[in-house]
TORKOL-4160 file (C-alpha; in steps of 0.2 Angstrom, whole numbers, padded with zeros to 4 digits, m for minus):
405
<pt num="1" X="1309" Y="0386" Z="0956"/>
<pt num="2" X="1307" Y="0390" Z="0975"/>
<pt num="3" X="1310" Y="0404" Z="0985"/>
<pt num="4" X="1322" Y="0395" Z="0994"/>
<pt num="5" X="1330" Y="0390" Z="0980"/>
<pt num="6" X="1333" Y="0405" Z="0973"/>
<pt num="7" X="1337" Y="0416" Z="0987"/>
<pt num="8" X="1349" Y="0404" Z="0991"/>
<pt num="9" X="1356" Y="0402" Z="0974"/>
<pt num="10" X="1340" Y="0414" Z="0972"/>
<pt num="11" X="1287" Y="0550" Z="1015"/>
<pt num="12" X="1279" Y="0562" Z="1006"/>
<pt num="13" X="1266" Y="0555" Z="0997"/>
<pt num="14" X="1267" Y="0558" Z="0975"/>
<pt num="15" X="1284" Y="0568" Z="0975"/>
<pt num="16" X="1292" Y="0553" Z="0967"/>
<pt num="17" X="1288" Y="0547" Z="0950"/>
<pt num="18" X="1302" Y="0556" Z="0941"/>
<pt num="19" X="1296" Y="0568" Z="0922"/>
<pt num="20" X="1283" Y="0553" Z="0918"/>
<pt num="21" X="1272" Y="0548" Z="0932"/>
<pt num="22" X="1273" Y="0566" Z="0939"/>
<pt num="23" X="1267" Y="0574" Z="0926"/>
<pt num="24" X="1249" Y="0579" Z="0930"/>
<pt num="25" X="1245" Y="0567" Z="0943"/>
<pt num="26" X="1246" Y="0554" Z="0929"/>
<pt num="27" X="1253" Y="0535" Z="0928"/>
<pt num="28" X="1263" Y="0529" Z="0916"/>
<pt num="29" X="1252" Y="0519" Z="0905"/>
<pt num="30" X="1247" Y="0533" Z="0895"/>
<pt num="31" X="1229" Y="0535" Z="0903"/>
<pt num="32" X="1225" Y="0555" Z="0909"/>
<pt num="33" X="1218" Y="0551" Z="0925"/>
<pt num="34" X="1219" Y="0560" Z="0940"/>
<pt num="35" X="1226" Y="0548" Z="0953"/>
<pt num="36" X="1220" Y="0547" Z="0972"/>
<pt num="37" X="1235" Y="0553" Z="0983"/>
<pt num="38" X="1245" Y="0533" Z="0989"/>
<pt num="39" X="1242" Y="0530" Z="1006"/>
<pt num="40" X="1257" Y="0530" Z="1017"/>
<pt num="41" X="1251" Y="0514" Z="1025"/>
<pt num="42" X="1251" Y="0515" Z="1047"/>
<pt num="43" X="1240" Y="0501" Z="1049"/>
<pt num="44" X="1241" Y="0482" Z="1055"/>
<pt num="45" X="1235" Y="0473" Z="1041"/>
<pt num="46" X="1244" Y="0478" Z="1026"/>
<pt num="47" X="1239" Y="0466" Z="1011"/>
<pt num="48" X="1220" Y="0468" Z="1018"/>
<pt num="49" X="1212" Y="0473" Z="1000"/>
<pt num="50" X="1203" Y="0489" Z="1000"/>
<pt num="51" X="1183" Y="0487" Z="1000"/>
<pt num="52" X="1182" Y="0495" Z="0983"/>
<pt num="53" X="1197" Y="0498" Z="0970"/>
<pt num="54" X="1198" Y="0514" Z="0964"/>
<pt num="55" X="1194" Y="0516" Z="0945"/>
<pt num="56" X="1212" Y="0521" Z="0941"/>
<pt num="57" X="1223" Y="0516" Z="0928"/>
<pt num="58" X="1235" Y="0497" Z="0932"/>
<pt num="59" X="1251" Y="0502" Z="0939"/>
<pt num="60" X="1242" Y="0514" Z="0953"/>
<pt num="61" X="1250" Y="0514" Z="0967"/>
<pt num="62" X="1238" Y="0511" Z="0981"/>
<pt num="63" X="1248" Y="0512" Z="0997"/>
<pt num="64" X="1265" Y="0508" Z="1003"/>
<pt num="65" X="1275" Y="0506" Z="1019"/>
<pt num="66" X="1293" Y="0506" Z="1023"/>
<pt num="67" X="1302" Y="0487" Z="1027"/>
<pt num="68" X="1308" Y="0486" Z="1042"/>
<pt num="69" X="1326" Y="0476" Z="1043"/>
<pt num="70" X="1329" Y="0475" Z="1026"/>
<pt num="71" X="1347" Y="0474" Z="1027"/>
<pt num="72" X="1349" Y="0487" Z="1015"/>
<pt num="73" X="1359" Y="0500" Z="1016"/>
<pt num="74" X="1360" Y="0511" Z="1001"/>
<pt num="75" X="1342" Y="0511" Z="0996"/>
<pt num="76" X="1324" Y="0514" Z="1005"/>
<pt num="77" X="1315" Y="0500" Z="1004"/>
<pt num="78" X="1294" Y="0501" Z="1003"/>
<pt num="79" X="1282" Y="0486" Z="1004"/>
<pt num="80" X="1269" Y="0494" Z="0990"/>
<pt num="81" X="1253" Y="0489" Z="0986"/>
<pt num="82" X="1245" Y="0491" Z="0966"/>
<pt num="83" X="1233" Y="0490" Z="0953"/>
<pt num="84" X="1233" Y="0477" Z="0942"/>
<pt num="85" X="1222" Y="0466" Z="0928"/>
<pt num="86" X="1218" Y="0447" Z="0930"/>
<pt num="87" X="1217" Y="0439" Z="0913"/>
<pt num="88" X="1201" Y="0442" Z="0912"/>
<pt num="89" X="1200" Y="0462" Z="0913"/>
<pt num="90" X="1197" Y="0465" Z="0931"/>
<pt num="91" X="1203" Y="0474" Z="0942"/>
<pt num="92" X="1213" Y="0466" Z="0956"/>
<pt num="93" X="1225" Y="0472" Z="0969"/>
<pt num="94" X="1242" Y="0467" Z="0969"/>
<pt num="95" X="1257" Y="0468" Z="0981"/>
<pt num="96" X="1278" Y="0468" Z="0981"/>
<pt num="97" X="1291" Y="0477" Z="0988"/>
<pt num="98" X="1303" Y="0492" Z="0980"/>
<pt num="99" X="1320" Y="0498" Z="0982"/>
<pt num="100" X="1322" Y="0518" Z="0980"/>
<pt num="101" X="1341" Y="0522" Z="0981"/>
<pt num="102" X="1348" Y="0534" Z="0992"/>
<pt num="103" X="1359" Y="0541" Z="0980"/>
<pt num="104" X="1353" Y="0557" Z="0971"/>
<pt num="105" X="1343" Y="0552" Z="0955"/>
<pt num="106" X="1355" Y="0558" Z="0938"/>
<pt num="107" X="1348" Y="0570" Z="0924"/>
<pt num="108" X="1334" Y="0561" Z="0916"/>
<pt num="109" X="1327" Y="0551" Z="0931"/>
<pt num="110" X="1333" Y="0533" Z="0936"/>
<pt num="111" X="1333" Y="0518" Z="0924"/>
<pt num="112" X="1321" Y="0507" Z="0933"/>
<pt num="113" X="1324" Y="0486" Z="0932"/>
<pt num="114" X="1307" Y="0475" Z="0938"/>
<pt num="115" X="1312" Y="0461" Z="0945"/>
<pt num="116" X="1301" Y="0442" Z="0943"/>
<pt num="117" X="1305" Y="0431" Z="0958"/>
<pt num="118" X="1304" Y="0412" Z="0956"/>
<pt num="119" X="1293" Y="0399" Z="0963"/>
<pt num="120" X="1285" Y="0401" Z="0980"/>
<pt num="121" X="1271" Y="0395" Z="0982"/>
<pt num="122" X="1252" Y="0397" Z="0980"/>
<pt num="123" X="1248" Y="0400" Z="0997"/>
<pt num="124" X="1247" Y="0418" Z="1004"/>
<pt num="125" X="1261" Y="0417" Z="1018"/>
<pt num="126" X="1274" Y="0414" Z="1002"/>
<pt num="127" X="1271" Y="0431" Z="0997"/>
<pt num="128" X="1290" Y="0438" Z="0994"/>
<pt num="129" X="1285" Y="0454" Z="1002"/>
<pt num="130" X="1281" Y="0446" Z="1018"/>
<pt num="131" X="1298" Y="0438" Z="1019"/>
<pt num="132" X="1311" Y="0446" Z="1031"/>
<pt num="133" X="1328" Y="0454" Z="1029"/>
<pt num="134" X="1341" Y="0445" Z="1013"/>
<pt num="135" X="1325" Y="0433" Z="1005"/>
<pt num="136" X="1314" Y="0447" Z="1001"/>
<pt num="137" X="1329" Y="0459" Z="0994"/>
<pt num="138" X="1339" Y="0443" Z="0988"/>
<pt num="139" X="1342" Y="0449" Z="0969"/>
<pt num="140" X="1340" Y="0466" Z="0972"/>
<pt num="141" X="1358" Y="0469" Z="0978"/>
<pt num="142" X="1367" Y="0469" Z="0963"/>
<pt num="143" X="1352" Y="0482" Z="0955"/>
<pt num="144" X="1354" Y="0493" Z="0968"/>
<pt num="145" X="1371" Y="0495" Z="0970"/>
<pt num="146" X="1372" Y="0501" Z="0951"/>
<pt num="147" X="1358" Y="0515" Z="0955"/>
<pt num="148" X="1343" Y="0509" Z="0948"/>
<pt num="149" X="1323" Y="0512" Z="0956"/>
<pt num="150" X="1321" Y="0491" Z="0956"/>
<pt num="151" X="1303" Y="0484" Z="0959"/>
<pt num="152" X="1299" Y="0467" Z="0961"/>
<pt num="153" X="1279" Y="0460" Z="0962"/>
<pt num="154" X="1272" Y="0447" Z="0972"/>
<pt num="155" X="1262" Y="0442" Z="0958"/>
<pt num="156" X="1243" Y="0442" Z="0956"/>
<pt num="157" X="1236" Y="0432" Z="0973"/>
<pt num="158" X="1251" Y="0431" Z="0979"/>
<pt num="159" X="1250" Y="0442" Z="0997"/>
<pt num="160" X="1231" Y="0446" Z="0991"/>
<pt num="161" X="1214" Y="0439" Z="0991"/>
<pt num="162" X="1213" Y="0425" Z="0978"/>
<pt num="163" X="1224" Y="0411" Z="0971"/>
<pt num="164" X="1241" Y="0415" Z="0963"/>
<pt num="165" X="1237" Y="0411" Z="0943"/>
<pt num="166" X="1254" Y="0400" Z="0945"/>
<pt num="167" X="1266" Y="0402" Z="0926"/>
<pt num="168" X="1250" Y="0412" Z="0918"/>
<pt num="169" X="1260" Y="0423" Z="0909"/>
<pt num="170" X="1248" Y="0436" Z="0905"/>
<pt num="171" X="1245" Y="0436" Z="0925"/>
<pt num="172" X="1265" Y="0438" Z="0927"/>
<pt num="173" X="1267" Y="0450" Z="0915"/>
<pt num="174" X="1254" Y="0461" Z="0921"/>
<pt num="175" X="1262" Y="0460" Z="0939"/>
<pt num="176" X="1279" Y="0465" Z="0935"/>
<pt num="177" X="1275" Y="0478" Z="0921"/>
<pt num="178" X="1264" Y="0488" Z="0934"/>
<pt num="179" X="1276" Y="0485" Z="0948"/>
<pt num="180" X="1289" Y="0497" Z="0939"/>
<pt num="181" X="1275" Y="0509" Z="0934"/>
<pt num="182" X="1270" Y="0510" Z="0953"/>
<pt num="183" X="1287" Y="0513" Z="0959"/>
<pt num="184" X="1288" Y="0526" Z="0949"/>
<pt num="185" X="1275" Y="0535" Z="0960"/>
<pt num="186" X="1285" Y="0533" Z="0977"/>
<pt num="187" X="1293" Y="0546" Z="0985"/>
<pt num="188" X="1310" Y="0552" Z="0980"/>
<pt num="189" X="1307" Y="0538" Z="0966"/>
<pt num="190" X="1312" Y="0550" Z="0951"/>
<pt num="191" X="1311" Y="0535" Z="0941"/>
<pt num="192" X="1316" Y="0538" Z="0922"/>
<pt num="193" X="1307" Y="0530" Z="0906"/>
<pt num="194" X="1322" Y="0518" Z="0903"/>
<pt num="195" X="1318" Y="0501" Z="0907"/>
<pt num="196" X="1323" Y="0483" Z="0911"/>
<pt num="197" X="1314" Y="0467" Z="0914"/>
<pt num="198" X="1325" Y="0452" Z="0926"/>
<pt num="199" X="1317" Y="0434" Z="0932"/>
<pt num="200" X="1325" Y="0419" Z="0936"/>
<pt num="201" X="1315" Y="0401" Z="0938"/>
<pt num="202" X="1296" Y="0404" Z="0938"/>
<pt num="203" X="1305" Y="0423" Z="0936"/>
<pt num="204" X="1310" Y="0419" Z="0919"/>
<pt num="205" X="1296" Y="0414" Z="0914"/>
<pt num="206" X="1286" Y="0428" Z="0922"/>
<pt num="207" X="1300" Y="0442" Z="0914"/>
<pt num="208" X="1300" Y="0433" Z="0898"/>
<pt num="209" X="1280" Y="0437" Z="0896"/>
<pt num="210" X="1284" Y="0454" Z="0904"/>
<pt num="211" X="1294" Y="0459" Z="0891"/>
<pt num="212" X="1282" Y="0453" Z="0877"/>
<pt num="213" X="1268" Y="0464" Z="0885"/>
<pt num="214" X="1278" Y="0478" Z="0888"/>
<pt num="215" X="1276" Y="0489" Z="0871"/>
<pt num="216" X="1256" Y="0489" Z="0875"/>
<pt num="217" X="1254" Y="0489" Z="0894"/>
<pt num="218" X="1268" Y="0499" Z="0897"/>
<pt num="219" X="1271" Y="0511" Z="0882"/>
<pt num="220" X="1278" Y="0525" Z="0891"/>
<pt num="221" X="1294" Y="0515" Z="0895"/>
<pt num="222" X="1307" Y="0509" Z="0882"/>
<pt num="223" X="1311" Y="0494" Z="0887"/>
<pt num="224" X="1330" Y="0490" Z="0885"/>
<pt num="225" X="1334" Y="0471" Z="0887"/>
<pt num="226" X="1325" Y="0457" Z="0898"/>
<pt num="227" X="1334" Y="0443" Z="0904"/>
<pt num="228" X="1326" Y="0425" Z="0910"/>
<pt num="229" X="1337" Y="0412" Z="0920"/>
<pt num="230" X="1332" Y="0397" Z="0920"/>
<pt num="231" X="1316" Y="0400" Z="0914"/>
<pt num="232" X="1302" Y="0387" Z="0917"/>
<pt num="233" X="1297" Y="0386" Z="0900"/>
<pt num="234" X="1290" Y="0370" Z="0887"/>
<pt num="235" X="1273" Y="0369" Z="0898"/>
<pt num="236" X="1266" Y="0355" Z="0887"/>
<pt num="237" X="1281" Y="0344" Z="0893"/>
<pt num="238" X="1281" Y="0348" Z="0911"/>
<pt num="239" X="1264" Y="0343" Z="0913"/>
<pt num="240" X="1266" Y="0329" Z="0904"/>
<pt num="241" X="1280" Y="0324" Z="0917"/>
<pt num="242" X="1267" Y="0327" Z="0928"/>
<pt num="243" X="1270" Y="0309" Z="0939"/>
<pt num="244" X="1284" Y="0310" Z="0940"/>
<pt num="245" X="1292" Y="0310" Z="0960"/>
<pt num="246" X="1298" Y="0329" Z="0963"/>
<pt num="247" X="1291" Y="0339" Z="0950"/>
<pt num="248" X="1273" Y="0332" Z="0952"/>
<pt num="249" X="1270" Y="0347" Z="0966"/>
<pt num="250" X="1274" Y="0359" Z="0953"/>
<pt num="251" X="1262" Y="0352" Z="0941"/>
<pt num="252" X="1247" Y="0352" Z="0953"/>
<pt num="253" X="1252" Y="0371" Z="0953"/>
<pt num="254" X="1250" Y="0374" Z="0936"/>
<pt num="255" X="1234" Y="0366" Z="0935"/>
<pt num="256" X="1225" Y="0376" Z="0952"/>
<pt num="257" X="1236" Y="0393" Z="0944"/>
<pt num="258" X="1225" Y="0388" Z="0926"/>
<pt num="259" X="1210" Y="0384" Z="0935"/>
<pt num="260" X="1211" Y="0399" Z="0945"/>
<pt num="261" X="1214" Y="0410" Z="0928"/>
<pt num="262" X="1203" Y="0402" Z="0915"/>
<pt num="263" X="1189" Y="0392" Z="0926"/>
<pt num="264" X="1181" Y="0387" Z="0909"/>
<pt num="265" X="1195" Y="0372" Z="0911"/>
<pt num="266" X="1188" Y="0360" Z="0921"/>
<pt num="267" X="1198" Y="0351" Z="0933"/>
<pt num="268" X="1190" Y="0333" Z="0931"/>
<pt num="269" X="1198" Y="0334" Z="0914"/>
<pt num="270" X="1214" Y="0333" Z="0923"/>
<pt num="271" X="1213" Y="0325" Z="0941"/>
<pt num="272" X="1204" Y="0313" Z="0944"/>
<pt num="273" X="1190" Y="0313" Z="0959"/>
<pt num="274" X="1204" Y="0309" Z="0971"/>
<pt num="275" X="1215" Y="0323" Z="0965"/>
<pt num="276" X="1203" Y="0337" Z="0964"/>
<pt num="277" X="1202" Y="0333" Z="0982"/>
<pt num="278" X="1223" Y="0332" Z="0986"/>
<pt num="279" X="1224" Y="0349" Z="0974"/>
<pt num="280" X="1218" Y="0360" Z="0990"/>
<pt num="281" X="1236" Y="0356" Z="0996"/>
<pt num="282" X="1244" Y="0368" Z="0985"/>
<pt num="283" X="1237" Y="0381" Z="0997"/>
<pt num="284" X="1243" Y="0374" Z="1014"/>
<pt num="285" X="1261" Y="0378" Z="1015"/>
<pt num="286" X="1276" Y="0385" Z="1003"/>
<pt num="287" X="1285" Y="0377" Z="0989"/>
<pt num="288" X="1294" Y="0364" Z="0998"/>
<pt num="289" X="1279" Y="0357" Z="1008"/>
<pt num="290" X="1269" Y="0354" Z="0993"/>
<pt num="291" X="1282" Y="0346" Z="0982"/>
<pt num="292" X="1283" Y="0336" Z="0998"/>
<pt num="293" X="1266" Y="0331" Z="0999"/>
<pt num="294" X="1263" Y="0327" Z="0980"/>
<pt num="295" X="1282" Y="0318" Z="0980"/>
<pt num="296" X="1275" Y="0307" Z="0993"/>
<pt num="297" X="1258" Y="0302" Z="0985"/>
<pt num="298" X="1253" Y="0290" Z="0970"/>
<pt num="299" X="1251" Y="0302" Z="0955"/>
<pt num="300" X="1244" Y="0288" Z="0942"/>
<pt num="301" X="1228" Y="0290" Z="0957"/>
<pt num="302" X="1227" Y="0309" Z="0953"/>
<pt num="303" X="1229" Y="0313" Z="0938"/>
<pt num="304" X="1220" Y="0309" Z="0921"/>
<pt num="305" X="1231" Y="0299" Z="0910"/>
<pt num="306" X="1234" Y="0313" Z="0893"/>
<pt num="307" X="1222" Y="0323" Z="0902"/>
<pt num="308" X="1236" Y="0340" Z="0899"/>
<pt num="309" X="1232" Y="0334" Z="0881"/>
<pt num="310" X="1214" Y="0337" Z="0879"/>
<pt num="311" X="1207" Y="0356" Z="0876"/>
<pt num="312" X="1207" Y="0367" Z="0883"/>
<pt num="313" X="1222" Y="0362" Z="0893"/>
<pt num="314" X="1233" Y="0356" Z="0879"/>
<pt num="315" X="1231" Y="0375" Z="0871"/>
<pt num="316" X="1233" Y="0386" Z="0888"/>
<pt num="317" X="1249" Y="0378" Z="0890"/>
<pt num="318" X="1252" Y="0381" Z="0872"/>
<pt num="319" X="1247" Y="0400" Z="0877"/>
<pt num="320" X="1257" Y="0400" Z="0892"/>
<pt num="321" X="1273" Y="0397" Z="0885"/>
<pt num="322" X="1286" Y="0410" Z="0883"/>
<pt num="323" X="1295" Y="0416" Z="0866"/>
<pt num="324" X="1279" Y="0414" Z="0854"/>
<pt num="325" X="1282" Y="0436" Z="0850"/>
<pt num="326" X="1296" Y="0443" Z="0844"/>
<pt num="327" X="1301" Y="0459" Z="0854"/>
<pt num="328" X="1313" Y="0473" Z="0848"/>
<pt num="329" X="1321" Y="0472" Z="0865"/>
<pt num="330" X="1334" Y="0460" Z="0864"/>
<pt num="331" X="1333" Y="0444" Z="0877"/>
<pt num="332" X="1348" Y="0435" Z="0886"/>
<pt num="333" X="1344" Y="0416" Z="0892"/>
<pt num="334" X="1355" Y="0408" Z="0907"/>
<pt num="335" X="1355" Y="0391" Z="0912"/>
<pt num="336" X="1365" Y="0379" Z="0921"/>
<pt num="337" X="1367" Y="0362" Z="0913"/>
<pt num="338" X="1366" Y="0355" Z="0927"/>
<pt num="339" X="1352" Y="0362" Z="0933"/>
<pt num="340" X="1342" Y="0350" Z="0945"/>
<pt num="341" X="1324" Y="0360" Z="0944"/>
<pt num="342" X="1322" Y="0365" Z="0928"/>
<pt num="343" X="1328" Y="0354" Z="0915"/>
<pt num="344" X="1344" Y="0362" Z="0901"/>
<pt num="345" X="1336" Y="0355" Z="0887"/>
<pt num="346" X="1320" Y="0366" Z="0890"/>
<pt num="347" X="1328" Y="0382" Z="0885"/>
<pt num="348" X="1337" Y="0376" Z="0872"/>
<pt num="349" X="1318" Y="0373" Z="0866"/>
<pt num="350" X="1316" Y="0391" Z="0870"/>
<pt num="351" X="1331" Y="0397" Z="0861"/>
<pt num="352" X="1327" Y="0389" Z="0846"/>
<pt num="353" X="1310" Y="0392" Z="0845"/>
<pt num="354" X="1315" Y="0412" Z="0847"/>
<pt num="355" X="1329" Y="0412" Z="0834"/>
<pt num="356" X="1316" Y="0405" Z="0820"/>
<pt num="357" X="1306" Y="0417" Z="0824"/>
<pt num="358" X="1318" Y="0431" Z="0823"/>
<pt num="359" X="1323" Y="0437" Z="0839"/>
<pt num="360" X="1337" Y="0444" Z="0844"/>
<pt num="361" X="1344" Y="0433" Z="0857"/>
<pt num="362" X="1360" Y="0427" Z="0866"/>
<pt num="363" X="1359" Y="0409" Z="0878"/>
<pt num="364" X="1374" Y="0407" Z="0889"/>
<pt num="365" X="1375" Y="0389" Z="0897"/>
<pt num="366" X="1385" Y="0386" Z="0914"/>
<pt num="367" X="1392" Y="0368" Z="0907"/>
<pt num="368" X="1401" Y="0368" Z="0922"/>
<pt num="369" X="1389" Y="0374" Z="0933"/>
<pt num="370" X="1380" Y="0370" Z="0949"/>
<pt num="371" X="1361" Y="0364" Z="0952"/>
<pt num="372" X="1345" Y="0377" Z="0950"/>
<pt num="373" X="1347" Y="0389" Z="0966"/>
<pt num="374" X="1366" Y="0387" Z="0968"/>
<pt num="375" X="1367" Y="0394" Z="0949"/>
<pt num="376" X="1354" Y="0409" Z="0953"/>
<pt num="377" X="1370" Y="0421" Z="0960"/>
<pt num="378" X="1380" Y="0420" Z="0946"/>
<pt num="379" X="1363" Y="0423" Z="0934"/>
<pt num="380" X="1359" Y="0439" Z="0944"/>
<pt num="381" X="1377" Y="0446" Z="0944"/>
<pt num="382" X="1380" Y="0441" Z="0924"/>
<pt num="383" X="1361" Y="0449" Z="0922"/>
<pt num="384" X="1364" Y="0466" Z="0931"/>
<pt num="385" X="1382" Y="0466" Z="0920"/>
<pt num="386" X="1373" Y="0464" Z="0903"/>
<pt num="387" X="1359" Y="0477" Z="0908"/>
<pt num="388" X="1370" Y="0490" Z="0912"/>
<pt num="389" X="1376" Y="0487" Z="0895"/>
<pt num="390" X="1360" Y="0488" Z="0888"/>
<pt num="391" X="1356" Y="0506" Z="0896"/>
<pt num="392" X="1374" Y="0511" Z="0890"/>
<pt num="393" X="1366" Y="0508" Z="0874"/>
<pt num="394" X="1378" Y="0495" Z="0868"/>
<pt num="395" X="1371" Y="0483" Z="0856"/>
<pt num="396" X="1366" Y="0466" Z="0862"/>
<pt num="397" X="1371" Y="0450" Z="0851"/>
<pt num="398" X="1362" Y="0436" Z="0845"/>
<pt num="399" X="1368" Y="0418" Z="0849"/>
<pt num="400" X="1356" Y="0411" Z="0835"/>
<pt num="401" X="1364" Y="0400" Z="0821"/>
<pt num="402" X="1362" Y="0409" Z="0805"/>
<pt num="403" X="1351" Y="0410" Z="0794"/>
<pt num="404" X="1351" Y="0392" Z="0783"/>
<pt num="405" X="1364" Y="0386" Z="0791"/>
């Protein structure tokens, strides 16, 4: 669920936009609105937040720069700052980075994929756009190369004032959603209305929400397929794992990303006075530092036994976990079996929870596979594969048992 994890397993302003975001100065949100011009960004402080948002519609792009080094050959890439909504309605400010190719756009615009990154961290300085050359590009490649305007988010308070509202999936979705709106609105984007949704790790979980949201924040797209590799999914369990070694710096995420996005749960319900004090680590450092530091403290002195089980917690993870809608874009699950982050049997949860519910979707496990970020290459190549099927418009298969049986 780390960056490093992943990426090692894992102008002219307004002339892009393609028929839908060009059109009248408009976004694609389906909201008339005149939208200021994006700022071709010159200055030294990029992710510095404007002192007042416009009032514009999520998914306005606010300003962009090119990145420098990207190790990119056959696309521009832009670092872009957004408009987005926190959970609650407000406005916020969000950033990530886009991949315009250089190749002329076909008849129709480009088919656009938004990408969900996994873990990073909380703090600031783990913001993907800030990384240089291969980790901030890592699992554009394979998007790129097929032709396709690809956008990938931060995330909300990731990059930006605020703390990232860590497997919030309303906040996720958000990010990603109005990342591919605002790519749209780059120059030379001539972005299309054809889309798809990838995410690996925290990514999957983030992609998975995306593409639950997607028929109502972003209407004017038709969203294809999404696809979530090893998704962090089954929140209940994996905070009630909380103590346990490795994985306890990932639950003292979820609980500051919750506070952070619903402050009505109070943290004394879940840490005890000595962990509401440890919980400001989660914003010193990246992934691997604060799965070091919890891994090497006492969580039966931090956290409050069955806390996660008490309300409102026990509900926000209910809330927070993927596959509770039923889409009529199909879904593709990947895992690794021997996935050493993100535990097998937690998709197959997923999975099964989707298929009684109806959806239309195939999970393909690695038996043979390798650990969490050694697996993430072969997920972002078998994911671009079965998306260029999907904008072929071949039909996607289920991998559900049937019906009764």
């Amino acid at each position: 669920m780390t960056l490093a994890l992943t990426a090692a397993a894992c102008t002219d302003s307004g002339s892009g936009g393609g028929d839908r975001a060009a059109d009248a100065g408009t976004t694609s949100n389906s909201r008339e609105t005149t939208l200021p011009e994006p700022e071709e960004f010159s200055g030294t402080d990029f992710y510095g937040e404007p002192d007042e948002l416009p009032d514009v519609p999520h998914g306005t792009l606010l300003r962009y720069q090119p990145v420098e080094n990207a190790g990119v050959e056959n696309a521009t890439m832009w670092r872009i700052m957004y408009t987005s909504e926190d959970v609650g309605g407000d406005p916020i400010a969000v950033t990530g980075v886009v991949g315009v190719p250089t190749a002329a756009a076909p008849d129709g615009g480009r088919q656009v994929v938004t990408l969900a990154h996994g873990t990073t961290g909380i703090a600031d300085e783990c913001a993907p756009s800030k990384a240089t050359g291969g980790r901030a590009t890592f699992a554009m490649g394979p998007f790129l190369d097929a032709g396709y305007l690809v956008a990938q988010t931060d995330y909300e308070g990731l990059g930006t004032p605020g703390r990232h509202p860590y497997l919030v999936g309303e906040s996720e979705g958000r990010g990603v959603l109005d990342a591919a709106i605002a790519a749209e609105q780059l120059p030379d984007a001539d972005g299309g209305d054809q889309l798809a949704i990838f995410g690996y790790s925290q990514g999957g979980h983030g992609a998975l929400f995306a593409g639950q949201l997607a028929a109502d924040w972003a209407p004017d797209f038709h969203l294809v397929g999404t696809v979530a590799g090893a998704p962090a999914t089954e929140l209940p369990l994996i905070l009630a794992a909380g103590s346990r070694g490795a994985i306890a710096g990932f639950v003292y995420m979820i609980i500051a990303g919750f506070n952070d996005a619903y402050p009505d749960a109070p943290l004394s319900d879940v840490l005890t006075p000595q962990g509401e004090t440890e919980l400001d680590a989660v914003d010193d450092g990246c992934t691997g530092d604060v799965l070091g530091h919890f891994a090497a403290l006492d969580s039966s002195q931090l956290l409050v036994p069955n806390g996660a089980q008490t309300e409102p917690w026990a509900s926000l993870a209910e809330e927070n976990n993927p596959g509770n809608v039923v889409t009529d874009a199909p879904v593709l699950i990947l895992h690794s079996a021997a996935d050493d982050v993100v535990p097998i049997a937690l998709s197959g949860i997923l999975f099964d929870r989707m298929c009684q519910k109806g959806q239309v979707v195939e999970r393909r496990v690695y038996e043979n596979g390798d650990g969490h970020g050694a697996a993430a290459p072969g997920a972002v190549a078998d994911g671009a594969a079965w998306i260029q099927q999907r904008f072929a418009g071949e039909p996607a298969i289920s991998t559900c048992p049937p019906a009764g049986g």
